[in-house]
N, C-alpha and C positions, 0 to 999 in steps of 0.2 A: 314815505318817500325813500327814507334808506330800503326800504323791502326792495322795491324796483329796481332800484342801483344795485341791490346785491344778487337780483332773480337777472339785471342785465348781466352782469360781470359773468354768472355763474353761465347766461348763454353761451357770451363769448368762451369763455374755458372752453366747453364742451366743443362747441363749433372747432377751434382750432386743437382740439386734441381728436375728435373727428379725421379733421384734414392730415394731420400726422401719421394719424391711423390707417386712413388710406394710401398717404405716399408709403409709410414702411410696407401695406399691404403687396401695392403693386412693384416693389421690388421683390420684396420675398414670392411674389409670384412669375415676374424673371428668371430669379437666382432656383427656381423650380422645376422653370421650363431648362434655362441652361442644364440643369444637375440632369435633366430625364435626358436630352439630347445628347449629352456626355454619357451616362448611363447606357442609354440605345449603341452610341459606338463603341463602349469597350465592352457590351454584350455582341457586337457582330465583330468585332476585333477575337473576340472567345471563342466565337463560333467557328470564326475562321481558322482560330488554331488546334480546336478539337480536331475540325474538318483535314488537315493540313495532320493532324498528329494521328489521326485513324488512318485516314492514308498511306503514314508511313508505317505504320503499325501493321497495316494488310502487308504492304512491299514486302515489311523484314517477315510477316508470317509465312508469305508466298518465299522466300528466298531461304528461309529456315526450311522449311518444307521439302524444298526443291535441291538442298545441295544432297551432292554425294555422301557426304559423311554421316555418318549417325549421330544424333544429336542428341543427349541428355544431362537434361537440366534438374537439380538438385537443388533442395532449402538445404538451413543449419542442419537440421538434424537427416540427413542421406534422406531423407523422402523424392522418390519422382516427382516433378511437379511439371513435366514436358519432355515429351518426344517428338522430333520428325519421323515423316514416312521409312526415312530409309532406318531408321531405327527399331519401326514396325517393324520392316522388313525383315530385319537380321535379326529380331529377336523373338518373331512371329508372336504380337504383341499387341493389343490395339492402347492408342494412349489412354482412353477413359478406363482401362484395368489396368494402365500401367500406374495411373496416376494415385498417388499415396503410398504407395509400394518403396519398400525399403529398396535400396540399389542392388543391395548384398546378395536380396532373395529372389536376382532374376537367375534364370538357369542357362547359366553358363558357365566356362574356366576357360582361363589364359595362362596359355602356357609362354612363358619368354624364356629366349636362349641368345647366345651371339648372331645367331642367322637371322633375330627376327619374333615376331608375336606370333602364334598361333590361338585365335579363338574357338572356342568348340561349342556351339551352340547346338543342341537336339540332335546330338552327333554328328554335325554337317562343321567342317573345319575350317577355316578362311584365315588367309595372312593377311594380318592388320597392322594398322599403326596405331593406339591410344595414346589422346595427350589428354590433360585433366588441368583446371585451372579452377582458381577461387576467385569470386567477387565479392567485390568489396565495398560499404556503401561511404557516401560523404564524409563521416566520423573515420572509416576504417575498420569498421567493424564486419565481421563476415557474412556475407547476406545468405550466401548459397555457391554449389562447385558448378563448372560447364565441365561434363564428358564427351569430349570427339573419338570416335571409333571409326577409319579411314582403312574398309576395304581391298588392299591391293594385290589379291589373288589371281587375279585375269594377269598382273604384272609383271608377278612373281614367274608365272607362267608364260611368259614372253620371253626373259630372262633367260631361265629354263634354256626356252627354245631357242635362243641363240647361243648360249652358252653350247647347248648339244651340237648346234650347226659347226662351231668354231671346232669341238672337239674331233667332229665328221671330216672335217678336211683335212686337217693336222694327222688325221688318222689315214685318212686314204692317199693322202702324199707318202707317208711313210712306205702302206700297204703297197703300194706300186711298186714304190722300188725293191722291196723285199722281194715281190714276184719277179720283178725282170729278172735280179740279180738268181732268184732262187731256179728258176725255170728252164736257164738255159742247160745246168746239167743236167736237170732232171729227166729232159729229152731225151738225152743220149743214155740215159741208164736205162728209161724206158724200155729202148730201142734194144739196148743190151741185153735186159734182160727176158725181151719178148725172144731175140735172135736163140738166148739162151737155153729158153722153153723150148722152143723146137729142135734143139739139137739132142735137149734130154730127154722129151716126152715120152717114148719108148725105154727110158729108163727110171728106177726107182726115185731117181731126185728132179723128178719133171716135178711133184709136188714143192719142191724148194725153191723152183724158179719159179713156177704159179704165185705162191705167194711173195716172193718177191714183187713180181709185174704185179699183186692185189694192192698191195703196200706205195707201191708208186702211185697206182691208180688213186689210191684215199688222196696223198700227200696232193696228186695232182686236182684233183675236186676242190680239194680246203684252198689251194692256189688259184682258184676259177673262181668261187666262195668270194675270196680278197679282191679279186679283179672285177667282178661284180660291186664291188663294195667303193674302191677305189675311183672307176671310171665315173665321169656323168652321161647317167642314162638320155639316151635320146628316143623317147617314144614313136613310135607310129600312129600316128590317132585315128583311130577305126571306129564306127559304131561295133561296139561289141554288147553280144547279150550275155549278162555276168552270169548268168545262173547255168551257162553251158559252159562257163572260165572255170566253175565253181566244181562243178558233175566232171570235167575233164581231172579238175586238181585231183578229186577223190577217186578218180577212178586209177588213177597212176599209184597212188597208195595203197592200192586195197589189200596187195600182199603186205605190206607192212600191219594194216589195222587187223588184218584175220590171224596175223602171227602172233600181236600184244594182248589179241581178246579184245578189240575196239570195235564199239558200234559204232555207226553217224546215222544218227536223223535230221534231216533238214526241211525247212519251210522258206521255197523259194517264190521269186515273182520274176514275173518276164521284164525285168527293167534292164535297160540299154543303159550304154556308158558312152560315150568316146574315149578311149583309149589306147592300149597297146595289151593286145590280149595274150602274149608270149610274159610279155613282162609282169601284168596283172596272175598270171597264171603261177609263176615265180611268187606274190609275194601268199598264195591262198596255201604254195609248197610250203612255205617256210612256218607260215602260223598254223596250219597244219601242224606239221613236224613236231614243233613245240609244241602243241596240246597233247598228242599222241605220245611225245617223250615224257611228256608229264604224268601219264597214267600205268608207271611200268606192270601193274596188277589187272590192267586192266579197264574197262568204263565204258559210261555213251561222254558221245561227242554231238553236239548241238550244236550246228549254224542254223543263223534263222536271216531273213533278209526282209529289211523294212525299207520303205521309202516316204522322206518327210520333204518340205517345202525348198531346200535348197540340196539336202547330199540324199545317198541312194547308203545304206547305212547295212553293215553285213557284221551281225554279234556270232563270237566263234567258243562255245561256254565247254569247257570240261568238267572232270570232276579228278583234277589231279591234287596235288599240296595246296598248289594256291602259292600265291604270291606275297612275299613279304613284306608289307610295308615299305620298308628302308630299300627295299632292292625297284619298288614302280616308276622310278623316277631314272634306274641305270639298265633297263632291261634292256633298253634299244640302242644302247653305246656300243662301238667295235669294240671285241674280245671280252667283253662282259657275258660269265655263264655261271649259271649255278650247278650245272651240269659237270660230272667226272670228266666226261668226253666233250669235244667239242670246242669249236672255233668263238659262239659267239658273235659270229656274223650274221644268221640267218632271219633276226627280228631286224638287225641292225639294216639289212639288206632290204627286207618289206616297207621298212621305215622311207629309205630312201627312194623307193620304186614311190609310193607312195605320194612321197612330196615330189615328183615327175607331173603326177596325173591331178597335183594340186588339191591333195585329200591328207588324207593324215590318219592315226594307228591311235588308239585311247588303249589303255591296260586299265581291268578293274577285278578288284574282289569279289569274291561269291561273299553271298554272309552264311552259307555253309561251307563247301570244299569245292575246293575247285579255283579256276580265274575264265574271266571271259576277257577276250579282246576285239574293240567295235572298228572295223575299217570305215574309214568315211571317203566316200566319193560323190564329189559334185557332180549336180545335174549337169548332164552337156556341155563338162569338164569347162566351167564358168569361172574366171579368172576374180574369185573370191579373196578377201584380206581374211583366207582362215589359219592366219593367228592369232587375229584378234576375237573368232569368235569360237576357237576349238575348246578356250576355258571354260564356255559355258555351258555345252553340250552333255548331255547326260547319259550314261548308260542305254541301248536302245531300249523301246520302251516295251517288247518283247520280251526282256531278260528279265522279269521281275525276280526280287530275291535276290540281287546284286547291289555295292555300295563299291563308291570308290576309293580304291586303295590306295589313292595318293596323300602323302602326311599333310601336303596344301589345302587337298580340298579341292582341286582345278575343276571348277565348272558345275559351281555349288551357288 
């Protein structure tokens, strides 16, 4: 009997630890289902901010990529560890061989002065701006540098160009009135001293008065020179064919080239202009003149004529000194010569006719002896913003074996 009562008792136990069993079960099977559903959302809350942080990840890649400046990023110890394109660009670089690479041993030098950085890359020179910063992590601790390298040669080159503009006016305001004031005696002495030639010329000092009236005559040219220089030009706009502007210029000088020992060979094309073919004819005289003057032993003289998608491009190469660095930048200023003789006016003057017809005059170095200078004229004299894009133009592509001679770099 007690067996039974204790084999009952022992059922009940069981049956109700059973049933405990069960109720703990089907909560912990709840609190399983709740934890996965909780689970599943802060696994799509994760996803979503992977999704949401790749994103912005592309953005700033696309927008690192895309700026202007050159970007390079550095660990602790100077290693590359990132470039943008424009960084390629300027260092002619691709990032998977830049990437590991000491900073020090890219090939380059900067030079810094009061006016300015100049970088020199593969020989090709560009005014820049460099700024350098450290980052820093949570602690403060140094993680790595950002290097910005900012470009601004094209700028630097606007500058320039308005600077020169300013100096052009201030100059030929002056120029003018030098000439009114200077011109009016010099009529009358002319006149004097033509009257005076003819009264002498049957005597021995008709030689004295000739050179007198030669001597007027110079002074009066260098005064026509300035008035040229001075006025604004007002073109006639014609279709003209340049390579008959070009044949007329040379053929006006030939006593000059067969006196100094100059050859000219040329390689022309029938391209048409609109412009002022008196006036274009003036500026082919004057860069002429100056290649010719620049060879006083002797040489060839090379024009060559190319035509590419917007200008009609005419490279004029000697084989004289060459031009100095320090002087590419003041060749075209009124009263600027490197020459004994001479006014100084006659690039300054081409310059000008130049910017008439809405083209513009480049100066560049041979990388032997010599200088070449490229005239640029637009197609069907096309009211182009070529300031903004004379910095980037390069030597014509005829001239091989020339580099340019500006300390900038314009149009690198």
């Amino acid at each position: 009997m007690d067996k039974a009562i204790r084999l009952n008792e022992a059922f009940h136990s069981f049956t109700q630890a059973s049933k405990s069993l069960e109720t703990y079960y089907g909560k912990l099977s709840e609190k399983v289902q709740y934890l996965t559903e909780e689970l599943e959302k802060k696994n799509s809350q994760l996803n979503d901010v992977i999704s949401k942080l790749r994103e912005s990840k592309d953005f700033l890649q696309a927008v690192l990529q895309n700026i202007g400046e050159a970007m390079i990023v550095l660990d602790q110890e100077e290693r590359i560890t990132m470039i943008n394109r424009a960084a390629e660009e300027l260092f002619c670089l691709r990032q998977d061989d830049a990437r590991g690479m000491l900073f020090k041993d890219l090939d380059y030098t900067l030079e810094e002065s009061s006016s300015g950085a100049v970088l020199n890359v593969n020989g090709r020179k560009y005014d820049v701006i460099r700024s350098r910063s450290t980052v820093f992590d949570s602690a403060g601790a140094v993680r790595g540098h950002v290097v910005l390298i900012k470009d601004i040669t094209k700028l630097k080159e606007l500058e320039r160009q308005d600077e020169r503009n300013s100096r052009l006016i201030a100059m030929g305001e002056m120029a003018a009135k030098i000439v009114h004031e200077i011109r009016s005696p010099l009529c009358s002495m002319e006149l004097f001293s033509t009257m005076l030639y003819k009264d002498l010329e049957a005597t021995a000092h008709a030689e004295m008065a000739k050179g007198i009236s030669s001597g007027i005559q110079s002074l009066n040219n260098i005064l026509t020179n300035m008035l040229l220089f001075a006025r604004n030009q007002k073109p006639s706009f014609r279709d003209v064919k340049l390579s008959s502007v070009i044949e007329e210029s040379m053929k006006m000088l030939s006593p000059l080239t067969e006196i100094r020992g100059v050859s000219i060979s040329n390689a022309l094309t029938d391209e048409t202009i609109n412009g002022d073919a008196e006036l274009s004819k003036q500026v082919f005289m004057n860069v002429f003149l100056n290649a010719i003057q620049s060879m006083p032993g002797g040489g060839k003289l090379d024009v060559i004529m190319e035509a590419g998608d917007e200008f009609i491009t005419v490279a004029v190469t000697d084989e004289g000194e060459g031009i100095c660095p320090e002087h590419i930048e003041k060749i075209f200023d009124p009263f600027f010569s490197t020459k004994d003789r001479g006014t100084g006016l006659g690039l300054t003057i081409a310059y000008k006719i130049m910017q008439c017809h809405n083209g513009f005059i480049k100066a560049f170095k041979n990388d032997g002896k010599g200088s070449t200078f490229c005239l640029y004229f637009p197609k069907n004299n096309n009211t182009l913003n070529v300031s903004s894009v004379r910095a980037g133009l390069k030597p014509a592509p005829a001239n091989r074996g020339i580099i340019e001679g500006s300390i900038s770099g314009a149009g690198i």
